[in-house]
C-alpha positions as CSV (number, residue, x, y, z in Angstrom):
1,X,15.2,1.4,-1.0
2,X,17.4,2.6,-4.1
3,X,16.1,5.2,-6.2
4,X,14.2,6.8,-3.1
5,X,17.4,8.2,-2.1
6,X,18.5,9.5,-5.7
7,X,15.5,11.4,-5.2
8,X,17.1,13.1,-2.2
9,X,19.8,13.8,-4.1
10,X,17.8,15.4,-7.0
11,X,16.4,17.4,-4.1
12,X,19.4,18.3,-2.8
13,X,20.5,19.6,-5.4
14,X,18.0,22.1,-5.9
15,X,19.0,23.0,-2.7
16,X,22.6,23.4,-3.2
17,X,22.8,24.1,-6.9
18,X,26.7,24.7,-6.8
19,X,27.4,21.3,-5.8
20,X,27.8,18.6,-8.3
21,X,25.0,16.1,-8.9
22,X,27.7,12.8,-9.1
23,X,28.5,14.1,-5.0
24,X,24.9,14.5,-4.0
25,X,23.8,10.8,-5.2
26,X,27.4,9.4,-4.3
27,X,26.7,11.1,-1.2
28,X,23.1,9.8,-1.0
29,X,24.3,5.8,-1.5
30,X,26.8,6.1,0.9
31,X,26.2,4.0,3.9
32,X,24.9,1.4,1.1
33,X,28.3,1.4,-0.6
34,X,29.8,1.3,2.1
35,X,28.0,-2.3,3.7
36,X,29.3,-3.2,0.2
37,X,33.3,-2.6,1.2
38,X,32.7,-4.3,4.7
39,X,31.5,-7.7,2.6
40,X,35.1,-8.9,2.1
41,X,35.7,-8.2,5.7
42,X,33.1,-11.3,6.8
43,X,30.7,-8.8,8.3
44,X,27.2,-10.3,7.6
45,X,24.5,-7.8,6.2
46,X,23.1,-7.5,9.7
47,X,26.4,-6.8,11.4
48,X,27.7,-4.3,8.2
49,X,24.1,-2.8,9.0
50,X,25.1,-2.2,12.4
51,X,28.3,0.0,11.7
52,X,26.9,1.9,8.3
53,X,23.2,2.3,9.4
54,X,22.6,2.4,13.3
55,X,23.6,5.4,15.6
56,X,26.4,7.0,16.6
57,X,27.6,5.3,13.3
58,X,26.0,7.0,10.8
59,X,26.4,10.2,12.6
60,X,30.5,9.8,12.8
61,X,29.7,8.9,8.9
62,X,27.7,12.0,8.4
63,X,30.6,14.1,9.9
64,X,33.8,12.4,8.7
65,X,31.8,12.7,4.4
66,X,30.7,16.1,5.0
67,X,34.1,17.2,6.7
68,X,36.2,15.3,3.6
69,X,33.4,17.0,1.2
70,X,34.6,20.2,3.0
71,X,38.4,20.2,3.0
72,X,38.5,18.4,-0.3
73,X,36.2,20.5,-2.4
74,X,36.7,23.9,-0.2
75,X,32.5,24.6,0.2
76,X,30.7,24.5,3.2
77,X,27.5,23.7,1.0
78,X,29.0,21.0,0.1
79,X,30.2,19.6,3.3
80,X,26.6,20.3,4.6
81,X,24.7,19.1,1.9
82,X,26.7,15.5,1.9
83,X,26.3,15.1,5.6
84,X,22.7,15.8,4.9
85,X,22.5,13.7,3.0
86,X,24.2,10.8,4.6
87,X,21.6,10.9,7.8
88,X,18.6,11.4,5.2
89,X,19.5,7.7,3.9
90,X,18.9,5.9,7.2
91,X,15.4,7.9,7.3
92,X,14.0,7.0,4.4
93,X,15.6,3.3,5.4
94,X,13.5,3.1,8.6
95,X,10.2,3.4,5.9
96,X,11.6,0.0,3.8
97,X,13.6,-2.2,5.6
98,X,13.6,-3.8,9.7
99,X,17.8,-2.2,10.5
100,X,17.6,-1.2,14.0
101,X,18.4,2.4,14.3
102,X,20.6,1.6,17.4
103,X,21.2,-1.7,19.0
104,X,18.0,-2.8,21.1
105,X,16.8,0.4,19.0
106,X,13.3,0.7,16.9
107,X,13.3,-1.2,13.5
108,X,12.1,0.1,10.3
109,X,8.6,-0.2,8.6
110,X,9.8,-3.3,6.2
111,X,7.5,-2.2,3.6
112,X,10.2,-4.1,1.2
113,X,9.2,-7.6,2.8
114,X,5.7,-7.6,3.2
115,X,4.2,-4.6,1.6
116,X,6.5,-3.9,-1.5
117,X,4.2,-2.6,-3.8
118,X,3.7,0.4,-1.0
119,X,7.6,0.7,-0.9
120,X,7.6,0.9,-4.5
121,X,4.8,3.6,-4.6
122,X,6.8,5.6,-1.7
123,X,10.0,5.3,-3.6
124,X,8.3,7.0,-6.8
125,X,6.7,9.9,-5.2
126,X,10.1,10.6,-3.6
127,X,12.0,10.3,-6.6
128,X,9.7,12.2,-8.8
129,X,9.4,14.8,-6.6
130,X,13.1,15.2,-5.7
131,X,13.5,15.1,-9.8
132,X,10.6,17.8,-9.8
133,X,11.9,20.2,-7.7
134,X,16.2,19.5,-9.5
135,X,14.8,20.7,-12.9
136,X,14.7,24.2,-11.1
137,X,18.2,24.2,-9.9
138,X,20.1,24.5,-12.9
139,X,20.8,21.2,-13.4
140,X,21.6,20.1,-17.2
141,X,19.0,19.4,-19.8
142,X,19.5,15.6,-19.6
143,X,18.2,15.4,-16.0
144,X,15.2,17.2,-17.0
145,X,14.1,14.7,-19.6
146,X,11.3,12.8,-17.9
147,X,12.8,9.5,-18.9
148,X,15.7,9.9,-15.9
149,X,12.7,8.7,-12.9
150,X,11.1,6.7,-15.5
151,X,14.2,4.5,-15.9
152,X,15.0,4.5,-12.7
153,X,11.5,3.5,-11.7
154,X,11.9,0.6,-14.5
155,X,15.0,-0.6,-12.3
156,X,13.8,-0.3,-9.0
157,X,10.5,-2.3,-10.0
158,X,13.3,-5.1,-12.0
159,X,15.2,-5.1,-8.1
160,X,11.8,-5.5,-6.4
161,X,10.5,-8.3,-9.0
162,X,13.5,-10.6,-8.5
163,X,13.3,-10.1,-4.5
164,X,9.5,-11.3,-4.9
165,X,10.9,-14.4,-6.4
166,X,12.9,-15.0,-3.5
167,X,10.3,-15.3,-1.6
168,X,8.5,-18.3,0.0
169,X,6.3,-19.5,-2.9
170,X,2.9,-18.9,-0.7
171,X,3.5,-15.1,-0.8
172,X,4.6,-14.9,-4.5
173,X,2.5,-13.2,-6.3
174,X,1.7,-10.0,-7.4
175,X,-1.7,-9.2,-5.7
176,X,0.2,-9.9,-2.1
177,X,-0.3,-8.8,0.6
178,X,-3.4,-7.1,-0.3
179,X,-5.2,-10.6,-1.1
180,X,-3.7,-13.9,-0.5
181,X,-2.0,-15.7,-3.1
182,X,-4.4,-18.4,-4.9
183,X,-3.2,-20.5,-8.0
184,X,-7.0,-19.6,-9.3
185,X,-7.1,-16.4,-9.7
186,X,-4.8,-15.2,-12.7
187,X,-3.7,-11.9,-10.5
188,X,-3.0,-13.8,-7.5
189,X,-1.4,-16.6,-9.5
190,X,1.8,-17.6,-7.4
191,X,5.2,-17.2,-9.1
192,X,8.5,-20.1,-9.2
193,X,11.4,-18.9,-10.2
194,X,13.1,-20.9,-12.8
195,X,16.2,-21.5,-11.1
196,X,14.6,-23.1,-8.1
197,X,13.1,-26.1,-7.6
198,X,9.5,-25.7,-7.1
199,X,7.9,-27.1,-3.4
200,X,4.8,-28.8,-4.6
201,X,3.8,-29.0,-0.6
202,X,3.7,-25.3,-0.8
203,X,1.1,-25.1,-3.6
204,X,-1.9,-25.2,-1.0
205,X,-3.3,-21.7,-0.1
């Protein structure tokens, strides 16, 4: 999930109007950007996942943001709304992906695996209606222009496209998992990415 939780932070912001927009999405990303910083590290995805994602983690993340957001911009909305924030980005995770939310904990729904055009439609309605409910608090014109969640739709849907490619070849196509994939039917049609040799074993439904 990406533009799912820039759709908190347009929501967030009509919640705390005072606090700048940059902060709430910043704010929003954070235990993403922050599995980013851990790469050079050698922590694997799963084990960066662990530390940014999974309890008491993200809690002590929450807490340590919202308390620097605090002291460093002198607002308690602001600490509060970036600690908010911060935990509201491993909820909306549980809906996409299969983190644990503690060691040995319950996994997500990983809609972004199997089921990505439900992801897709769950990250929409979140983002359009955070970005509903920010054009009433004050935020400048710009954001109010409906081509901010249209764009941001057009990249999320780019991000989802190339992970479908990544996929085994049988469950690359656009009609999956609804249907299965079958090379005869033009909507079912399975995909090869270019840059890949192409498994002719796997052509077979």
């Amino acid at each position: 999930m990406i533009v799912g939780h820039i759709g908190a932070a347009f929501a967030a912001r009509r919640r705390w109007p005072h606090v700048s927009l940059a902060i709430l999405i910043v704010a929003s990303l954070l235990p993403d950007l922050l599995r980013v910083l851990f790469l050079p590290f050698g922590l694997f995805s799963q084990q960066s996942n662990v530390y940014t994602h999974g309890v008491p983690w993200i809690v002590l993340i929450a807490a340590a943001s919202g308390l620097i957001a605090w002291r460093a911009l002198r607002s308690t909305s602001a600490g509060v709304a970036v600690a908010v924030l911060v935990l509201s980005h491993v909820v909306l995770d549980m809906s996409s992906g299969t983190k644990e939310l503690w060691r040995g904990g319950p996994r997500g729904l990983d809609l972004d695996a199997s089921y990505w055009q439900y992801e897709f439609a769950l990250e929409a309605v979140v983002l359009f209606a955070g970005w509903w409910l920010m054009r009433g608090g004050g935020v400048g014109r710009p954001w109010r222009l409906w081509r901010v969640p249209v764009l941001l739709l057009a990249l999320e849907l780019g991000v989802m496209v190339a992970a479908v490619y990544d996929r085994p070849y049988a469950k690359r196509c656009w009609i999956y998992p609804f249907a299965p994939c079958d090379d005869n039917n033009p909507l079912a049609h399975r995909w090869w990415a270019f840059w890949q040799p192409v498994d002719l074993t796997a052509r077979r439904p």
